[in-house]
N, C-alpha and C positions, 0 to 999 in steps of 0.2 A: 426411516428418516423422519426427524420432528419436520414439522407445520415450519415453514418459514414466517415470519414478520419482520419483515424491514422499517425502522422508522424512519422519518424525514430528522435530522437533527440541525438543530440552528446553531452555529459557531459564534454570530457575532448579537448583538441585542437587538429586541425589533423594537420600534417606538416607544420609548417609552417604558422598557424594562431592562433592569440592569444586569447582565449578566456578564462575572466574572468570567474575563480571557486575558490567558498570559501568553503572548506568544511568545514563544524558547529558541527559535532562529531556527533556518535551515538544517536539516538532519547532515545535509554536504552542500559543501560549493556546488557539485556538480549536480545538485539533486534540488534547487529550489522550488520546486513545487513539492516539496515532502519539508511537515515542520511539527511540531508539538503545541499542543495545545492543553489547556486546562475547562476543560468542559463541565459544567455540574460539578464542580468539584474533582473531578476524575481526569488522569492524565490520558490523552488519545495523541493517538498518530494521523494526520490529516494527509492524503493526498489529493491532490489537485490537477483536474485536466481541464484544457482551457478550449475556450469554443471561438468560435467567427460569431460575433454579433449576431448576424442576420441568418444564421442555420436557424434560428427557432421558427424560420420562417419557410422551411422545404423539408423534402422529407428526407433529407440528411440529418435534422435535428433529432426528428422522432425518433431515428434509427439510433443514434447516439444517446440519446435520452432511456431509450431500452437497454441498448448495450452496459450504461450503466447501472440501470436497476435488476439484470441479470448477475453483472459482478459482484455485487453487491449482496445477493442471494445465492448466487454458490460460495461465496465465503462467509455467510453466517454463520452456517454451522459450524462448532470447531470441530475437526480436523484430530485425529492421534499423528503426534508429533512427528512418527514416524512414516507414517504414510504423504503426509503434507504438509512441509513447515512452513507454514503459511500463518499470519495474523489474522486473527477472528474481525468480521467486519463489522461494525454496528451497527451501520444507518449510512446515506445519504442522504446529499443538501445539493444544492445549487446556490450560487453567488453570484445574483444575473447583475451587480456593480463590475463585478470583475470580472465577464463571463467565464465562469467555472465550476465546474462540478467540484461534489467534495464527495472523496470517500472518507470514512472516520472507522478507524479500528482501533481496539483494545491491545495496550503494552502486552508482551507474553508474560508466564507468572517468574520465570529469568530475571524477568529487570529489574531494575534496583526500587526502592519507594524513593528516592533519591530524584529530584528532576535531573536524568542524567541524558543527554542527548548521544540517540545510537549511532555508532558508526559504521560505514561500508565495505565492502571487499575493497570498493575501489580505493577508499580511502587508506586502508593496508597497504594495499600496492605500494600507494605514493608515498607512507611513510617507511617503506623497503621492509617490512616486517617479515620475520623468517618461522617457520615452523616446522616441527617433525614432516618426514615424508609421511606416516602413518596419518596423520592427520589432517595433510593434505588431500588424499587419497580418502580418507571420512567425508572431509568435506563433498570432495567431486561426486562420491557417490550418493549420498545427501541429496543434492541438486540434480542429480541426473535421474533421482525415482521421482524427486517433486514432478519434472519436469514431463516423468513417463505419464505419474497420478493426475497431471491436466490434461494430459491430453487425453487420458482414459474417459474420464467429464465429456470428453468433447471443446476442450478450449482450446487456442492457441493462446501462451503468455503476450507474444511478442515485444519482448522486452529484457530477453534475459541478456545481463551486463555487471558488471561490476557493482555499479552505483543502486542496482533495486536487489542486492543480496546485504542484507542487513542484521547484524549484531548488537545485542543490548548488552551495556555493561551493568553485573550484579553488583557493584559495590564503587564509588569514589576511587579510585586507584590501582583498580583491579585489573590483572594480570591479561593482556592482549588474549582473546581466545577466540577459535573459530568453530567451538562445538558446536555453537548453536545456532545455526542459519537462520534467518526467516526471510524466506520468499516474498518480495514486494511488487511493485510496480505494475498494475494490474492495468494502470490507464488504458492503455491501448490493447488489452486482453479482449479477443473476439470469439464468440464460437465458432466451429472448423467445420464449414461449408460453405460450397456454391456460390447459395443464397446470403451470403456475409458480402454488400458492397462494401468496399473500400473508400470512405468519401474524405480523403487524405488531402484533396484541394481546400476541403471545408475547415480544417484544422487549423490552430495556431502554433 
């Protein structure tokens, strides 16, 4: 396994320097803390988990403050598609205006160069969308070795749901499809032990 480096990345300008941000709206209704950004130039996927003001001040914070720089290190590396469809991570920020963490990941190479904003299982759902049984049956099995490959890590996701299995479309117009999963929602992703408090009073 390569050497991790996680960098800190900055989403919004800091005094005094300009840096280009487009925000592209919510990935879903049901998923407002996931949105698109344009970063350096480069389109990223931000997700966002949000804190209680005053954790920075017990050690419910530190523990969440690792928690995230841990998730953020096992999803750096990428991944063979097949073992973890997961999106490559490239850095966290913190947003202590809004208290929020941010993780910031790289489009898979699926997506369109198109600013196309991805959509959900959940959002399928809601639009009744219908598929071969074979390809159903891809998909569940897809999801259920991701699911085995975290926990092999040592992680719990704790979040698998409709709204953090995510699809990018390759092209403007392009044909509904569920080949290509990618495994999201990592916010609340913990490693599995013991020693893992739960400090879910502390959360917003």
């Amino acid at each position: 396994m390569s050497s991790l480096y996680i960098r800190r990345v900055l989403l919004k300008p800091a005094e005094g320097v300009s840096l280009p941000s487009v925000l592209m709206g919510s990935v879903s209704p049901k998923s407002k803390h996931r949105r698109i950004e344009d970063y350096e130039g480069k389109l990223v996927l931000v997700e966002a988990k949000k804190y209680d003001g005053e954790l920075v001040r017990d050690k419910f914070g530190k523990k969440i403050y690792q928690r995230i720089e841990d998730i953020a290190n096992m999803l750096h590396d990428p991944f063979p598609y097949d073992e973890l469809p997961v999106l490559q991570c490239e850095g966290y920020s913190e947003d202590s205006g809004t208290n929020e963490y941010l993780l910031i990941f790289s489009l898979p190479p699926e997506a369109s160069t198109e600013p196309l904003i991805p959509i959900s299982l959940l959002d399928y759902f809601q639009q009744r969308a219908v598929w071969s049984l074979t390809a159903r049956i891809r998909l569940a099995r897809r999801l259920a070795n991701a699911i085995y490959a975290i926990h092999k890590k040592g992680w719990l996701h704790k979040g698998i749901r409709g709204d953090n299995v995510l699809f990018f479309p390759g092209a403007p117009g392009a044909p509904r499809s569920i080949e290509k999963p990618r495994l999201a929602g990592f916010d609340f992703a913990r490693r599995d032990g013991p020693w893992e408090e739960e400090p879910t009073e502390k959360m917003v």
